[in-house]
KEFIBA-554160 format. One record per atom (N, C-alpha, C, CB): residue in one letter; x, y, z. Coordinates in steps of 0.05 Angstrom, whole numbers, plus 5000, padded with zeros to 4 digits. Glycine has a CB too. Layout:
N
aXYZ ...
This chain:
296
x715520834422 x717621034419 x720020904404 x718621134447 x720820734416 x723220524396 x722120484362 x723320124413 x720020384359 x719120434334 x719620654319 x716820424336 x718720914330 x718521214322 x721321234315 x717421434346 x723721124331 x726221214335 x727221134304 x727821084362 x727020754307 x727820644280 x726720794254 x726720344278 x724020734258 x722820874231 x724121164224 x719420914235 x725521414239 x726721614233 x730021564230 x725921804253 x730921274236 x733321314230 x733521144197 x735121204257 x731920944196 x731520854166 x730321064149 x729720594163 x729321294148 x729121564135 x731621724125 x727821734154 x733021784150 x735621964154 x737421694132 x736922034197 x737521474143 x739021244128 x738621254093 x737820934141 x735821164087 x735121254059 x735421524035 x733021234062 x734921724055 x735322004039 x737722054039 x734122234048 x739621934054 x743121914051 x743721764037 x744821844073 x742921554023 x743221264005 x742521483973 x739920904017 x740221603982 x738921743968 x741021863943 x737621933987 x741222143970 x743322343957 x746422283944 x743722523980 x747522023958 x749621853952 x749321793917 x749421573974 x747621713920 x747421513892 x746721813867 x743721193896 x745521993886 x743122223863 x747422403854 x738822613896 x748622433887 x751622453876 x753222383855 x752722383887 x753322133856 x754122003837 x754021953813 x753821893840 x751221963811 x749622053781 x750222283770 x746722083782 x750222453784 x752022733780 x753622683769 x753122863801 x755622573775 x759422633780 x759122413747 x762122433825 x758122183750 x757221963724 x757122263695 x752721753734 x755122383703 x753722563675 x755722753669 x750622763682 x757422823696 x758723123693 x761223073679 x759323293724 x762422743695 x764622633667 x764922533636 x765522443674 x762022463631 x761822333604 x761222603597 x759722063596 x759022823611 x759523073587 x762023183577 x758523323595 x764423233597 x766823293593 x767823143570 x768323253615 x767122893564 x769622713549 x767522713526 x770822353563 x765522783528 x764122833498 x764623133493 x760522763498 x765023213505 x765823563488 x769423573484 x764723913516 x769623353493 x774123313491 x773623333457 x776522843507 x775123493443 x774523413413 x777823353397 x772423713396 x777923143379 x780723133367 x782023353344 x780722873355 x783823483351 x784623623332 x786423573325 x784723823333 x787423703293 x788723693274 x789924003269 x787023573254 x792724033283 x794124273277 x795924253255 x795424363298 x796324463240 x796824523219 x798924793219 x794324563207 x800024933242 x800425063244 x802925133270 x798325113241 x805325113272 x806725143309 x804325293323 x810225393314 x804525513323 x802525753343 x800525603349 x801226063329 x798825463321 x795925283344 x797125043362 x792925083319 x799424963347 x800124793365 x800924803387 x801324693359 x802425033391 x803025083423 x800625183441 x805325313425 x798125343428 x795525373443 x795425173451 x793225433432 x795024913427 x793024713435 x794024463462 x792324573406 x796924503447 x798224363477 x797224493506 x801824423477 x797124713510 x797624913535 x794924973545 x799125203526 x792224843528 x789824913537 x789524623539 x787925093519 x791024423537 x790223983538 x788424023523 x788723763571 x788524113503 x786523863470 x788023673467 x786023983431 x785723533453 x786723343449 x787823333416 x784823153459 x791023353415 x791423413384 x792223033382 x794723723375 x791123023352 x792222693338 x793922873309 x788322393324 x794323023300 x796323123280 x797923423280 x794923113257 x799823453277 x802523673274 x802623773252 x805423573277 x804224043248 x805324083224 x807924013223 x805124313215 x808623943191 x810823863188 x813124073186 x810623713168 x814224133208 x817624433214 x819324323231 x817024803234 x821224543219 x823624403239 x824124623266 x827024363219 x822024683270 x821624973282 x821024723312 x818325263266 x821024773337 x821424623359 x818524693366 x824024703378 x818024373377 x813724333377 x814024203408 x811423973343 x812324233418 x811724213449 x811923943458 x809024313456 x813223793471 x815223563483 x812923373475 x816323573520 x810323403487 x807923223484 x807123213453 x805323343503 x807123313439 x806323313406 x808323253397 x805423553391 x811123183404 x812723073375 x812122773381 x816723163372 x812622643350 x812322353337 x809722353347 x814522083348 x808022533340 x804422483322 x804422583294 x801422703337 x802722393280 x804422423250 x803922733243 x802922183221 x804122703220 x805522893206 x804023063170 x808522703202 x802523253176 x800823333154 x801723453135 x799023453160 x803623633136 x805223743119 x806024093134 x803423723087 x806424243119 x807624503122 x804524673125 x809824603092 x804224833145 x802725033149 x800925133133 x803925193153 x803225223108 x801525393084 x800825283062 x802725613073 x801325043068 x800424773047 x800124463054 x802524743025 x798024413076 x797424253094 x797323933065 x794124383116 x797423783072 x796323543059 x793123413064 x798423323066 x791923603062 x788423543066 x787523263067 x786723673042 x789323133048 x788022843046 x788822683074 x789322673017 x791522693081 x792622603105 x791322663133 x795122703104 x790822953129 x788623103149 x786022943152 x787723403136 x784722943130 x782022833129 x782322523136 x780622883100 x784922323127 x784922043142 x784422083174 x787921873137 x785422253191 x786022293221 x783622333223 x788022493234 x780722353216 x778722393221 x779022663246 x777522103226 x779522833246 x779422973269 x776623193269 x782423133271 x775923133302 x773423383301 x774123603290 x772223483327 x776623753298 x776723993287 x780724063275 x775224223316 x779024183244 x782724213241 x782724533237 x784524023207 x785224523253 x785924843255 x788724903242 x786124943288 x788025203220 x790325193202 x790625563215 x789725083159 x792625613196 x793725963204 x790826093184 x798326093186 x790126323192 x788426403178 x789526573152 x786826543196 x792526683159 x793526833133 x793826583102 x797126983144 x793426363112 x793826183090 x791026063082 x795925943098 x788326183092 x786426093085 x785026123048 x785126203105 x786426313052 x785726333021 x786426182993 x786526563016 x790025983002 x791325902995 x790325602985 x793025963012 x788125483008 x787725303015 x784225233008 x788925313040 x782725463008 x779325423010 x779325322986 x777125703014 x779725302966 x779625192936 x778724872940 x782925232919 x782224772957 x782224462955 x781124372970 x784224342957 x780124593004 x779024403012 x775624253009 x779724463031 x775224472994 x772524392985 x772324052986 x772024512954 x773423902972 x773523752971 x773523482990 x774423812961 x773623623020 x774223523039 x772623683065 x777023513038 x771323403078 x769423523103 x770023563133 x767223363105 x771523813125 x773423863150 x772124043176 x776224013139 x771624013190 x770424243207 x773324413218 x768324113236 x774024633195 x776624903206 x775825063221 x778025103186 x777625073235 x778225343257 x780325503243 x779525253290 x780825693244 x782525903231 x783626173247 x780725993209 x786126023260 x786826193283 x788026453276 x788826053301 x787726653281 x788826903270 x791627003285 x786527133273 x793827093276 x796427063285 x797027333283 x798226873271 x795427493261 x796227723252 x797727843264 x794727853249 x796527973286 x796528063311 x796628083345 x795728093307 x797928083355 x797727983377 x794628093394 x800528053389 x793328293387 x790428223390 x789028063387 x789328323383 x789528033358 x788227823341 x788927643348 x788427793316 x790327423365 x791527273373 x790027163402 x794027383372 x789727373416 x788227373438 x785827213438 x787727623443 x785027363418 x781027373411 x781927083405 x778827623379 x783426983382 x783326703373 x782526513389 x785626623365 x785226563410 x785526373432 x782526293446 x787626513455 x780826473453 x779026393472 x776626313449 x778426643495 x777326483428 x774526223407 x774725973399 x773826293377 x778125873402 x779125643396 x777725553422 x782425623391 x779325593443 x778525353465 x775125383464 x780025423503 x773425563453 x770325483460 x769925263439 x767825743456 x771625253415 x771225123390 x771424763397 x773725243367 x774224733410 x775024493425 x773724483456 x778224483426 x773024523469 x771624433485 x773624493506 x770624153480 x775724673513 x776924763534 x776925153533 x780124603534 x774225153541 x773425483540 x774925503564 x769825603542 x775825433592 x776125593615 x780025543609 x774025443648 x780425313600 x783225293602 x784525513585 x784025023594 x783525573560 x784025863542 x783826083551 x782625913521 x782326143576 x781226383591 x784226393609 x777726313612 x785726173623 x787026163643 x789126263628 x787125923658 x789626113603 x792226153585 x791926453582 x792225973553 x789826583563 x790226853558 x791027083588 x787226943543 x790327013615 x790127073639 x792927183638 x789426853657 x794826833636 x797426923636 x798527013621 x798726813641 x798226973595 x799227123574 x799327473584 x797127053548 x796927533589 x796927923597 x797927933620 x793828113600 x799227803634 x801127863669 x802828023651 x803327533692 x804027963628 x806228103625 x805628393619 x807727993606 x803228463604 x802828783602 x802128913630 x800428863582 x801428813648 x801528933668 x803029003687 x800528883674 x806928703681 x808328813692 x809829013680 x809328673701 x810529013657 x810629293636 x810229533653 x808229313612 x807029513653 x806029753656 x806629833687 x802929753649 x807729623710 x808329763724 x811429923719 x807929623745 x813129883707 x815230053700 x815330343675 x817029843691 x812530293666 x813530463641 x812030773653 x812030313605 x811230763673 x810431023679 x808231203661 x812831143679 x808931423658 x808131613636 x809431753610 x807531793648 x810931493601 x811831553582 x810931393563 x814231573584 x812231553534 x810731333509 x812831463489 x806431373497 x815031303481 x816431353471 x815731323451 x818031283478 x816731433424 x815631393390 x817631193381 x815631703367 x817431023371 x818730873355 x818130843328 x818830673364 x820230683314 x820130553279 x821230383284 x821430703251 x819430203273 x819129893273 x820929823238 x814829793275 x823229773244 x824529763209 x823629463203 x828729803204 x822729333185 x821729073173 x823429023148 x818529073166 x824928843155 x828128763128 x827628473122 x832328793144 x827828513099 x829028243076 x831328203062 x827528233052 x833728203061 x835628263043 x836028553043 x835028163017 x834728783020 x835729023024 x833029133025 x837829133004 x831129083024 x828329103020 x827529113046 x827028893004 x826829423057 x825529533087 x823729753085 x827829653108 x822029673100 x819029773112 x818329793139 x816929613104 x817329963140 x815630013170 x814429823172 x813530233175 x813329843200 x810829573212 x810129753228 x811629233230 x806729743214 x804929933227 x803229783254 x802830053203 x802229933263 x800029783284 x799229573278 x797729893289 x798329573246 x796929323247 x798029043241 x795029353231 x800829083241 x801928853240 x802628723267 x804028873224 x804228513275 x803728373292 x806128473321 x803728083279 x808428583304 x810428793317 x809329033323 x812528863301 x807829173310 x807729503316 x804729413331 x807729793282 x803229263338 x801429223354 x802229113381 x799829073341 x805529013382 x806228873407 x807829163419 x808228553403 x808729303405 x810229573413 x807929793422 x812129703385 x805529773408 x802629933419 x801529723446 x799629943389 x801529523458 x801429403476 x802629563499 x802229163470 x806029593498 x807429663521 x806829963514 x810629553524 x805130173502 x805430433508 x807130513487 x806530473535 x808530503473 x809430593455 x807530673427 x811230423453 x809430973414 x807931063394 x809031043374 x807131283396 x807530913353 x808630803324 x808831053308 x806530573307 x811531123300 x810831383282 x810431323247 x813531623285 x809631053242 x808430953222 x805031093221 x808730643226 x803731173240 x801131343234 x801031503221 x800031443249 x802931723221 x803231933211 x804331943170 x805432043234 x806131683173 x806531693148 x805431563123 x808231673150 x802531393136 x801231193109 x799331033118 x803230973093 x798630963102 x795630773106 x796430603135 x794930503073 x796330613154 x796130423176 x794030153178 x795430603196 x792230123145 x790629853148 x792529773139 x787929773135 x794729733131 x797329583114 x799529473134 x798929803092 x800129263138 x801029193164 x803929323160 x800828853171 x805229393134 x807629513129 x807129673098 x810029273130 x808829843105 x808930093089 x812530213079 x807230323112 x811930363051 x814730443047 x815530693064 x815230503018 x817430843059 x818531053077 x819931133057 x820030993105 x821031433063 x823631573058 x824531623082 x823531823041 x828031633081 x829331723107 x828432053113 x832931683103 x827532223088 x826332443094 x824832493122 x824732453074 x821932283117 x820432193132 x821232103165 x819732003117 x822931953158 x824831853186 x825032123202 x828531723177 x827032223190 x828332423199 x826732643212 x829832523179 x824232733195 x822332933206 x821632843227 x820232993191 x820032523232 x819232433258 x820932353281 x817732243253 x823232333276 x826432293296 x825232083322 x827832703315 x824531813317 x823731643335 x826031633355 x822931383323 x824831623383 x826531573412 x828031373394 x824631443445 x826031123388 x827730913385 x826830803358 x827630693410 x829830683345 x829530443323 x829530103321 x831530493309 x827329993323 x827529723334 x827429553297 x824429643362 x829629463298 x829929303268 x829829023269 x832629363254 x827428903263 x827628613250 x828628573230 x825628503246 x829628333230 x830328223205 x828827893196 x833628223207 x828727943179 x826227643173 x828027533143 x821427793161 x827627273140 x828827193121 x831027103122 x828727333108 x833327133109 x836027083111 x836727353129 x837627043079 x836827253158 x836427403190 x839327553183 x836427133226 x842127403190 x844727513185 x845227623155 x846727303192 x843827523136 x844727833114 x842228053112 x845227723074 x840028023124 x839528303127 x840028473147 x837328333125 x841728323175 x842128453191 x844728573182 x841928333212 x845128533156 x849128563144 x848828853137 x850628323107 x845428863118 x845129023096 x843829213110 x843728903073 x841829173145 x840829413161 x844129523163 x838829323195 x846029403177 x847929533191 x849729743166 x849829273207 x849629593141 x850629743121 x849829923109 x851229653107 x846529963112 x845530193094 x845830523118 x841330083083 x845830333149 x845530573173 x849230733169 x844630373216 x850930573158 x853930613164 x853830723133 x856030293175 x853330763119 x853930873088 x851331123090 x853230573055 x849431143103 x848531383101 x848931563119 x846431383097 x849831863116 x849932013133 x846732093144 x851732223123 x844732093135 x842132183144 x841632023166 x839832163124 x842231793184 x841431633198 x842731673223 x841731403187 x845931823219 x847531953240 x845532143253 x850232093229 x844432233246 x842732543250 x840532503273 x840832663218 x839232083263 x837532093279 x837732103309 x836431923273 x836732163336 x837032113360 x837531913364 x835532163371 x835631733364 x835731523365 x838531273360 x834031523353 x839831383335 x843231303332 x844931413358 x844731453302 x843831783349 x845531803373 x846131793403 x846031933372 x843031673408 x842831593438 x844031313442 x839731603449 x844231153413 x844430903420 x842630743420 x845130883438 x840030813417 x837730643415 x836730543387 x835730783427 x838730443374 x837430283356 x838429913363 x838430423322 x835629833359 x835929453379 x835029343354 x833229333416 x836729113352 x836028903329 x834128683355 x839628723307 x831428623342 x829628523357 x830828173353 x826328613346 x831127953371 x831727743368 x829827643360 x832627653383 x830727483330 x828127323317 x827627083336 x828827203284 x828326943363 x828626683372 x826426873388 x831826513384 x825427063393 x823627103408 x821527323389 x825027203436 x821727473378 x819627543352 x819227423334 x819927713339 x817727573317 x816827423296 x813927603281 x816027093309 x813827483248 x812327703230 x808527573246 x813227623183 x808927393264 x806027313266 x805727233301 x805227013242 x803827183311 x804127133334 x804326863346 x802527253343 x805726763374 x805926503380 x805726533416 x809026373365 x806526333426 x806526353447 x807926483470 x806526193448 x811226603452 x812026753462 x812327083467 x813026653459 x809427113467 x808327373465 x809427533494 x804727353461 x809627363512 x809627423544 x813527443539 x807627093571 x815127333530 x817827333529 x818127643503 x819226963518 x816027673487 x816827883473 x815928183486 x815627833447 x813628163495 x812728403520 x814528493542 x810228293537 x815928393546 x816828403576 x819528483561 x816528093599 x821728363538 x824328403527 x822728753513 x825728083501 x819928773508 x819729023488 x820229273518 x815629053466 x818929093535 x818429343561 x821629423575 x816029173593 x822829203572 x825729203584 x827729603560 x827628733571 x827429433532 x828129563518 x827529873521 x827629453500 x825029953525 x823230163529 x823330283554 x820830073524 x823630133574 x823030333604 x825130173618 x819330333623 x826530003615 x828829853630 x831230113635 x830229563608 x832929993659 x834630203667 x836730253648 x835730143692 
């Protein structure tokens, strides 16, 4: 019986030595797969850069702005400007993957021929398009679930929106200024897609090609569609087109007429939190669009 006893406890002893070590081997395979799918990138771009910070890639290069880059990425060198990367500098960093803006791809496929880069090409267009990016990026770099978590939080904000905005859908015009030079922003640009996010109706449908991310107008036009609200960016030299919105609305009498003046609802959108493309502060622009829109 003592025999019988030992011999079942050197069993129970072994298949625990067993499973220990068969553990281990595990946890051994399950870390070196991780650090073989970790891949080095090369941003080219703020917006990938702030993804790529916020999903832990591993970035070894920046673009060169004076635009403010995420505490962990400044002083890693330095490739050049967005829409005209320095490919050669790129290609020294040897990086698994370089990721540039996709509106500048066209700018760029020429030279890079020349160079064996494996690109990613994040799309900013849109803040849809932005979305989708995000989670093909992180499958691209090897953090698919951390891009899942990011986009997660990113949409908290349309849902707290949507708990205030009820059943309404106010129409707006999205004014898009340069100096004196203004256009609508239809859906498909990256504003009139963040204003179709919170419920709002672009009355840019009605007046022109909506594949065009902006379009011309007459105040005619305006006037017939009388938007709740006028939300005016200004892009470019920010304080003289905000000189030349405020001056063309104060020298024309057709603009008095709109509701929208006379309710008071025309909002110059803050460029420190918009913008003609999308970035990370999509969740600070959703929530200031929902405030504007259904706020008390």
């Amino acid at each position: 019986m003592k025999l019988k006893k030992l011999a079942s406890i050197l069993m129970v002893s072994a298949l625990f030595l067993t499973g220990c070590s068969s553990s281990k081997t595990t946890n051994e395979e399950v870390d070196a797969a991780t650090k073989e799918e970790s891949k080095t990138v090369v941003a080219a771009s703020v917006a990938a850069s702030q993804v790529l910070d916020a999903i832990g890639a591993e970035v070894i290069g920046i673009p060169t702005t004076k635009l403010e880059m995420p505490e962990g990425l400044k002083g890693l060198p330095e490739v050049g400007q967005s829409m005209n990367p320095d490919l050669e500098v790129v290609a020294s960093l040897e990086p698994d993957v370089f990721v540039m803006d996709k509106s500048f791809k066209e700018k760029v496929e020429e030279s890079m021929k020349e160079y064996d880069l494996n690109t990613f090409f994040i799309d900013t267009t849109t803040y849809t398009n932005f979305i989708s990016s995000i989670e093909e990026l992180g499958k691209e770099v090897g953090r698919e679930d951390e891009a899942k978590e990011l986009i997660e939080t990113l949409k908290e904000s349309e849902k707290e929106v949507a708990k205030i905005k009820g059943d309404k859908s106010p129409t707006v015009a999205i004014f898009f200024g340069s100096g004196e030079n203004f256009m609508l922003a239809t859906e498909t640009s990256y504003l009139g897609d963040l204003a179709k996010a919170v419920g709002a109706t672009n009355i840019s449908s009605k007046l022109g090609d909506v594949n065009s991310p902006y379009i011309q107008f007459s105040l005619e036009q305006i006037l017939e569609q009388n938007p709740d609200y006028i939300l005016r960016f200004a892009h470019g030299d920010v304080e003289e087109t905000k000189k030349a919105f405020d001056s063309a609305f104060d020298k024309n009498p057709v603009y008095a007429e709109l509701d929208a003046v006379k309710n008071n609802k025309v909002v110059d959108l803050d460029s420190n939190i918009f913008n003609v493309s999308a970035n990370l502060k999509i969740t600070e622009a959703i929530t200031t669009l929902g405030d504007i829109l259904y706020g008390e």
